[in-house]
C-alpha positions in Angstrom: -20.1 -22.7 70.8 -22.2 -24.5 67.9 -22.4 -27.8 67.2 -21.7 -27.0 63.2 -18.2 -25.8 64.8 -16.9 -29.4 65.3 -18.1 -30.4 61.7 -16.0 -31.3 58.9 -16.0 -32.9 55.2 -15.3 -36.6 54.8 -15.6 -38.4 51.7 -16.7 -41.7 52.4 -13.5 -43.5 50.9 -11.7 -42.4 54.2 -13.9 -44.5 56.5 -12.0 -47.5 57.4 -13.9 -50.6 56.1 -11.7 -53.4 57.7 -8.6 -53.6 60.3 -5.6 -53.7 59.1 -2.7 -56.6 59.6 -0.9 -56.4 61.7 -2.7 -54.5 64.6 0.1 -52.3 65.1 1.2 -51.5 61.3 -1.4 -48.7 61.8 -0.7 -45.1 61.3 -0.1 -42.9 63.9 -0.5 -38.9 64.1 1.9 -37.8 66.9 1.0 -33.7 67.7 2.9 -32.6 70.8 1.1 -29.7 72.2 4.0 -27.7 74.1 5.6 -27.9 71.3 3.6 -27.8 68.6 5.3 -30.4 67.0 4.1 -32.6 64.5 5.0 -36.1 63.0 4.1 -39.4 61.6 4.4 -42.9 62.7 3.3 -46.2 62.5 2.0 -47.4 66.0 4.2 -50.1 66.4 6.9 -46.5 67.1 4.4 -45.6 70.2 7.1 -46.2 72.4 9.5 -43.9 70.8 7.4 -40.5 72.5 6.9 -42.5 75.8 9.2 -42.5 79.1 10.6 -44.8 81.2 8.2 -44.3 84.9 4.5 -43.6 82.5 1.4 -45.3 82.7 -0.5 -46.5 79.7 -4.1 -47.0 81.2 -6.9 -48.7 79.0 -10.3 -50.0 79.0 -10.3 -53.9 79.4 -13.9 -54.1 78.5 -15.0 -56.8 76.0 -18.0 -56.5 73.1 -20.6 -59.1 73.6 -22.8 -60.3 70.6 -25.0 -57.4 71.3 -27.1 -58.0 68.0 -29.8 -60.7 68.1 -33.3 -61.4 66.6 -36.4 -62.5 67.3 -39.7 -63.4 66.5 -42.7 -61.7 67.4 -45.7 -63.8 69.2 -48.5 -63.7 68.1 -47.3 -63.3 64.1 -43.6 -64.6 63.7 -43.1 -61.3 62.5 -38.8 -60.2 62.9 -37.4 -58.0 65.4 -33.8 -57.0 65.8 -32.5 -56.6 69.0 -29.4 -54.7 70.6 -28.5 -55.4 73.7 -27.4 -52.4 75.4 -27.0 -52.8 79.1 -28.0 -55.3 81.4 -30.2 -54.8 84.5 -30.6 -57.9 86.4 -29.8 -61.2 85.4 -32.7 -61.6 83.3 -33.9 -57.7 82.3 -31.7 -55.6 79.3 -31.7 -52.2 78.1 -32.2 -52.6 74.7 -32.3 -50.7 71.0 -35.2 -52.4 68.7 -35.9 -52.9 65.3 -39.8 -53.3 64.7 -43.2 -52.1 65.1 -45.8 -53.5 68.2 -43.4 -53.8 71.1 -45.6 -52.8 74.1 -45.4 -53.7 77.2 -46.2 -57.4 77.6 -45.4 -58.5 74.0 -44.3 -62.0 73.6 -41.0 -62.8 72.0 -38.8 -66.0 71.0 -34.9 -65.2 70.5 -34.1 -67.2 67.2 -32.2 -70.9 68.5 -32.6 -69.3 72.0 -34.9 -68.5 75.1 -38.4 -66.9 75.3 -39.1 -63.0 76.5 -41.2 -60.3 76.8 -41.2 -56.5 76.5 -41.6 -55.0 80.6 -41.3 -51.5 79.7 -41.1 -48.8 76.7 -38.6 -46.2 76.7 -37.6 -43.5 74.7 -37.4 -43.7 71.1 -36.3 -47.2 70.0 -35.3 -48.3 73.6 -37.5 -51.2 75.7 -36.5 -53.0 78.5 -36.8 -56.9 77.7 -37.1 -59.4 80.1 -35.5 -62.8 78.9 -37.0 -66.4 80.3 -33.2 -67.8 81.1 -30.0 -65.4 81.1 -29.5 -64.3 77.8 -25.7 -64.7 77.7 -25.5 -68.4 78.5 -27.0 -68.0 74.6 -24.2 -65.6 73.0 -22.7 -68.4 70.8 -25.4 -69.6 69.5 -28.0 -66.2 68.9 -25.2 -62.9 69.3 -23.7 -60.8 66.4 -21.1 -58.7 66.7 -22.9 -54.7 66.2 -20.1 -53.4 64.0 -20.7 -49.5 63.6 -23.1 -48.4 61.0 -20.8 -46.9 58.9 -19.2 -50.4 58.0 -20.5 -52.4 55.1 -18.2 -55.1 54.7 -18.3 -58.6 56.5 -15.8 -58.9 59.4 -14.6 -62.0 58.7 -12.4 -62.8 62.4 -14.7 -61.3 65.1 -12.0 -61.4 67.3 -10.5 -57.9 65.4 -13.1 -56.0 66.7 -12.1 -56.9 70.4 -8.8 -55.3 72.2 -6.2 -58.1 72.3 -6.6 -57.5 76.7 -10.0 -57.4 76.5 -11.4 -59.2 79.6 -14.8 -57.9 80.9 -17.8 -58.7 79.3 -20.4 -55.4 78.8 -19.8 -53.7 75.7 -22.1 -52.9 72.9 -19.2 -51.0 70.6 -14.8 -51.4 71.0 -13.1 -49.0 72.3 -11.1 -48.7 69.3 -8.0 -47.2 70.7 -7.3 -50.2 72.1 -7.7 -52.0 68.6 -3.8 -51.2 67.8 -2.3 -53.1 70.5 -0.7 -56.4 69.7 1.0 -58.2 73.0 4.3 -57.9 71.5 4.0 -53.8 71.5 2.5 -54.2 75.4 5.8 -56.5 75.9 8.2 -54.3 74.3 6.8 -50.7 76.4 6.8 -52.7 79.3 10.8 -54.1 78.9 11.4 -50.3 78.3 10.2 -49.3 81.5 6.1 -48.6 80.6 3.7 -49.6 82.5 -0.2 -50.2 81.8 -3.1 -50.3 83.8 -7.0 -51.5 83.6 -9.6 -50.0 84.1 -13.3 -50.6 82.9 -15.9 -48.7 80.3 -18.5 -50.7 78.8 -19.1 -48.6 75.6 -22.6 -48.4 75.0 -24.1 -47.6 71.2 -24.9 -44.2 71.5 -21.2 -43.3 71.0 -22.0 -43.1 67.4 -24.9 -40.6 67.6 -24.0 -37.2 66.3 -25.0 -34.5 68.4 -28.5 -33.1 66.7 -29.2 -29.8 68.9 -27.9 -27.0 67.8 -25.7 -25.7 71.3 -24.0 -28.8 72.3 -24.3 -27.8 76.1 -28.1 -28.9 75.8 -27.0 -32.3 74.2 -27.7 -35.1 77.0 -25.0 -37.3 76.9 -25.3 -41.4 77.3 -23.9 -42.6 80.5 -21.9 -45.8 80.6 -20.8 -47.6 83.7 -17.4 -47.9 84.6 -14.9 -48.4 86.9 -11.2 -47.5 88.6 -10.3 -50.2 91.3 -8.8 -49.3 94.3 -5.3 -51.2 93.4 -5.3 -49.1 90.3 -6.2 -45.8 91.5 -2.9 -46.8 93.9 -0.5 -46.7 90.6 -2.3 -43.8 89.1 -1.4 -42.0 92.2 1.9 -43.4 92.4 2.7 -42.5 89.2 1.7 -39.2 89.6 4.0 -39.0 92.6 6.8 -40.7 90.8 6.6 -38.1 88.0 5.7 -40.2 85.4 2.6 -39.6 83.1 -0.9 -40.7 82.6 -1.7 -41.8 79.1 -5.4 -42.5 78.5 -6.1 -45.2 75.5 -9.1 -43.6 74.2 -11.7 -41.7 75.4 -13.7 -44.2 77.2 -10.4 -44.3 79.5 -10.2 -40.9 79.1 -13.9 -40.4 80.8 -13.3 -43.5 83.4 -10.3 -41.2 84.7 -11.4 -37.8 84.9 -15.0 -39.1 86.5 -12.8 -40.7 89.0 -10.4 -37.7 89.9 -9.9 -36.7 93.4 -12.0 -33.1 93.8 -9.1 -32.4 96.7 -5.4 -33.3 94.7 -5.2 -32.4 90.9 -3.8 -35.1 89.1 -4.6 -37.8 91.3 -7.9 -40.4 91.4 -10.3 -42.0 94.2 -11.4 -45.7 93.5 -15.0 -45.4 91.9 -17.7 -47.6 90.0 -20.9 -46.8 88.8 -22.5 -44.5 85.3 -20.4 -41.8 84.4 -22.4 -39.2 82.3 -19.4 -36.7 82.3 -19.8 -34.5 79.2 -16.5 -33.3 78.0 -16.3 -30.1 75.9 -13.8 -27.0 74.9 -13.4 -24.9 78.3 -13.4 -28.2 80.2 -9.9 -28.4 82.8 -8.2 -32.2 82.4 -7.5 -32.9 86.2 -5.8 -36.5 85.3 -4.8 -37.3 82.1 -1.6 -36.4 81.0 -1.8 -37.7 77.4 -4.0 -39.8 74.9 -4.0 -41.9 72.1 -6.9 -41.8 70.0 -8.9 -42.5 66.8 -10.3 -40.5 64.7 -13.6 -39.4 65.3 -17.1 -38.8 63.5 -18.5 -35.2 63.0 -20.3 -33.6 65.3 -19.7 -36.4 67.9 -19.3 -36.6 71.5 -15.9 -37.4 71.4 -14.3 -35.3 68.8 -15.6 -32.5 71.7 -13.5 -34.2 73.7 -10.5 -33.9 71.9 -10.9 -30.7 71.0 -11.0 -29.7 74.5 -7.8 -31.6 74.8 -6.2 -30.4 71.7 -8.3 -27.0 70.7 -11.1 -27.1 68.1 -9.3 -25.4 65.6 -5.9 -27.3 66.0 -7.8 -30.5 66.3 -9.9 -30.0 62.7 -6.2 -28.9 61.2 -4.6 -31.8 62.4 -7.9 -34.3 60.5 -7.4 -32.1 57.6 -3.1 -33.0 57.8 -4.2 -36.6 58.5 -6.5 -36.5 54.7 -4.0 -35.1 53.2 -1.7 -37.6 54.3 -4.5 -40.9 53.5 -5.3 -41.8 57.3 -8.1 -44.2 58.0 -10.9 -42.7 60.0 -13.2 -43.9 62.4 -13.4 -47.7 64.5 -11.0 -49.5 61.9 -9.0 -46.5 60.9 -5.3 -45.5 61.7 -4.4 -43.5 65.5 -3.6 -40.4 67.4 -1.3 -39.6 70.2 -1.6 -36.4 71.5 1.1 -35.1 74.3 
């Protein structure tokens, strides 16, 4: 296995600049794989290759205003910020933009609190320690960190959150999610489908393309999540009832394999904490029945994910299908459900 494997050409006019209206006129690739059966949809149809007993589980995480700046002290010079993941209720993981943050460097958050630089990381990364919690500051300092391959403005922030989006934590959407509108969660569940929470907050890194050259030596970011023991109680029920799992996107997709019980396939164990479960071709699915999904970057992460779902080969015919046929790609772009 290579990482040039899971490459593929995308002209740039594919990548989805801005959500479309409504939520749910999006397009949607349906490939069933025991059947080999191909078709396409709009996502409002979802419902239409769903059954009465499933389980639609997704990611309830919400995107915080992740991006802020500062100034540096002494100097005034400007630093960007990304918030990545919080430590305590002052300390953050953070991405930053600028040169002479060492330990113990002074900074004021523009219209907010005072800090200082406690540790240096890899790369980019510092921990940051902020004088008073740094959300009580969001709507005054925080900028929604739209991926880098968007240039235009978002102009309603609220399109880049899931319309059930409920716990504070991530850096990115989980952009499955983005298709929902509560009349399509009303309709599935008058037809007898069900959905369930659980959490992933998505951290930035999901955007980085693998760079080595044998993805098995790629580290993958972990992200905390977690299954709650009420919920791991309807997966299993579910399960029992014959009904299926359907993972929206592959943060839900990680939260519920890193939760499966190691003693009954098919079923979970309540669990919280950083998943850093790397999913590639060879790798058995022990919960997840079926998935919808976006469509992914090159080289990434999570395009090896659904090519262990799918296949690699089947999966990079199927993105070739969806060019031919104008799909949007990537955060804003059009859907996938795989069976």
């Amino acid at each position: 296995m290579n990482t040039e494997d899971f490459n593929y050409d995308l002209p740039l006019s594919y990548i989805a600049q801005k959500p479309i209206e409504p939520r749910d006129n999006s397009k949607l690739l349906v490939f069933d794989r025991s059947l080999n059966y191909i078709c396409h949809r709009t996502f409002k149809q979802l419902g239409e290759f769903l059954q009465k007993g499933d389980l639609l589980v997704i990611n309830q995480t919400r995107v915080i205003p992740a991006r802020i700046f500062a100034r540096k002290m002494p100097g005034g010079g400007r630093v960007e910020i990304l918030l990545l993941r919080k430590i305590d209720d002052l300390k953050w993981l953070c991405l930053v933009g600028g040169s002479g943050l060492v330990p113990g460097r002074q900074l004021v958050i523009e219209n907010g609190p005072g800090a200082h630089v406690t540790a240096v990381l890899d790369g980019a990364q510092r921990v940051i320690c902020f004088e008073n919690p740094i959300e009580t500051f969001f709507d005054r300092v925080g900028h929604v960190p739209l991926p880098p391959y968007i240039h235009e403005k978002l102009q309603d922030p609220a399109r880049y959150q899931t319309v059930y989006a409920a716990a504070p934590g991530s850096a990115a959407a989980p952009t499955a999610g983005l298709h929902f509108t509560p009349q399509l969660i009303q309709d599935l569940e008058a037809h007898g489908i069900s959905f369930a929470e659980v959490t992933l907050h998505v951290g930035l890194d999901t955007f980085a393309p693998v760079t080595e050259t044998d993805p098995e030596e790629h580290v993958i970011h972990k992200e905390w999540c977690e299954l709650t023991c009420e919920v791991a109680e309807r997966i299993n029920l579910t399960r029992e009832q014959g009904g299926r799992v359907v993972a929206v996107g592959t943060t839900t997709v990680r939260t519920l394999e890193s939760s499966a019980d190691p003693s009954r396939k098919g079923y979970v164990l309540p669990w919280s904490g950083d998943t850093g479960l790397y999913i590639l071709p060879g790798y058995q699915f022990k919960v997840v029945d079926a998935m919808t999904t976006n469509f992914h970057l090159p080289k990434s992460t999570l395009l090896m994910l659904v090519s262990a779902f799918t296949g690699r080969e089947r999966i990079l015919e199927l993105y070739e299908l969806a060019k031919q046929e104008n799909y949007r790609f990537f955060s804003f772009g059009d859907a996938m459900l795989i069976l």
